[in-house]
C-alpha positions in Angstrom: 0.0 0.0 0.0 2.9 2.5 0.7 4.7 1.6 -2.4 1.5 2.2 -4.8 0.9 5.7 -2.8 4.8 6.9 -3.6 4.3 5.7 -7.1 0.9 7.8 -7.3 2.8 11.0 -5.8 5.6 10.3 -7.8 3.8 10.1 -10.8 1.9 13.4 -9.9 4.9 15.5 -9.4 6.5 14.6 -12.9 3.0 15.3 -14.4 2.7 19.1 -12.7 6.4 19.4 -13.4 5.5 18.8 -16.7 2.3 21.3 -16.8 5.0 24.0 -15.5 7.6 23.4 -18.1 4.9 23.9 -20.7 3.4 27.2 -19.2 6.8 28.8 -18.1 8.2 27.9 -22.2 4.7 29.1 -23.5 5.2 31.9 -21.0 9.0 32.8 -22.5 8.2 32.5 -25.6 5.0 35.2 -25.1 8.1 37.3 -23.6 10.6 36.9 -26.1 7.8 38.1 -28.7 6.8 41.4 -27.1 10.2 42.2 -26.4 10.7 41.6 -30.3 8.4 44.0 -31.3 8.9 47.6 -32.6 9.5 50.7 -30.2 6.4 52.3 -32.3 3.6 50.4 -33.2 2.1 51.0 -36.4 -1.4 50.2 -37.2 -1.0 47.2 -39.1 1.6 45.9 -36.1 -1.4 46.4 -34.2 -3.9 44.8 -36.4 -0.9 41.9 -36.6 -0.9 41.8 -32.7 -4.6 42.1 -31.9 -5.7 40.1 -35.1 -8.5 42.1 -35.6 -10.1 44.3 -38.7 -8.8 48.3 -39.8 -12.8 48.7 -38.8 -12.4 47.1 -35.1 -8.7 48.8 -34.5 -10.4 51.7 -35.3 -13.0 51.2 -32.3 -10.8 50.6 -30.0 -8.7 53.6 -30.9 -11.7 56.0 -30.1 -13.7 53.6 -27.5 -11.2 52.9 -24.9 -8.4 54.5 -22.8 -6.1 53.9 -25.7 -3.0 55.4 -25.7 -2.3 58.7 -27.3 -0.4 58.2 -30.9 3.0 59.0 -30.6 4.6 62.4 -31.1 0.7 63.1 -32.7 1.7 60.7 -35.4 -1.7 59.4 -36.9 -1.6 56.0 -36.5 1.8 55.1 -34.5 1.8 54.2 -31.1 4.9 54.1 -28.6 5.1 50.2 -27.8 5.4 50.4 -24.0 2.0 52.6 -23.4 0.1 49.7 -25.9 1.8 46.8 -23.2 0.6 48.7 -20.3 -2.7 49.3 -21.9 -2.9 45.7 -22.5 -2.2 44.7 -19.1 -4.7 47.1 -17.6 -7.4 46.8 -20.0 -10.8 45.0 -19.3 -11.9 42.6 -22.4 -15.3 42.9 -20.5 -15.8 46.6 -20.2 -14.8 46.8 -23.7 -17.5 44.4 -25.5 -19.8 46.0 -23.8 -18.7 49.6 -25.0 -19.0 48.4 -28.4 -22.2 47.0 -28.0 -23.2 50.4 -26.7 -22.0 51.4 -30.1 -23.3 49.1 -32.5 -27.0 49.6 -30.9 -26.8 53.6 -31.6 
């Protein structure tokens, strides 16, 4: 009885050591792409990034706490305010903004 719970905790910890290895490389590689991107974002980087429509960027652009274009260059955008955007934007608040939109 001892030996087959080892064996089942053994087997566990090589299985969530597995789970990590594949989140922290999926993680890296998620990483190693941002930080391969362009100091200005243009709008087809965006487009690119996002993988949404010209129509949809364009929503977003005027919906949302977007970031200012850069230098008041029409569609460039300095890369590290689109990151932090990212990371404090809600997906949520969003959809509903544009379905605020759509119904007007």
């Amino acid at each position: 009885m001892e030996l087959e719970v080892k064996t089942n905790v053994n087997s566990l910890e090589i299985e969530f050591y597995s789970i990590l290895q594949k989140r922290l490389e999926d993680y890296t590689e998620k990483l190693l792409a941002v930080s391969h991107l362009p100091m200005v974002l243009t709008n087809a980087d965006l487009k690119r990034l996002f993988q949404i429509s010209d129509s949809t960027l364009n929503r977003l652009v005027k919906l949302g706490e977007f970031p200012p274009c850069w230098y008041g260059i029409r569609g460039h955008y300095f890369r590290d305010d689109v990151l932090e955007w990212m990371r404090k934007s809600d997906s949520d608040d969003y959809r509903e903004q544009l379905r605020i939109l759509r119904s007007l």
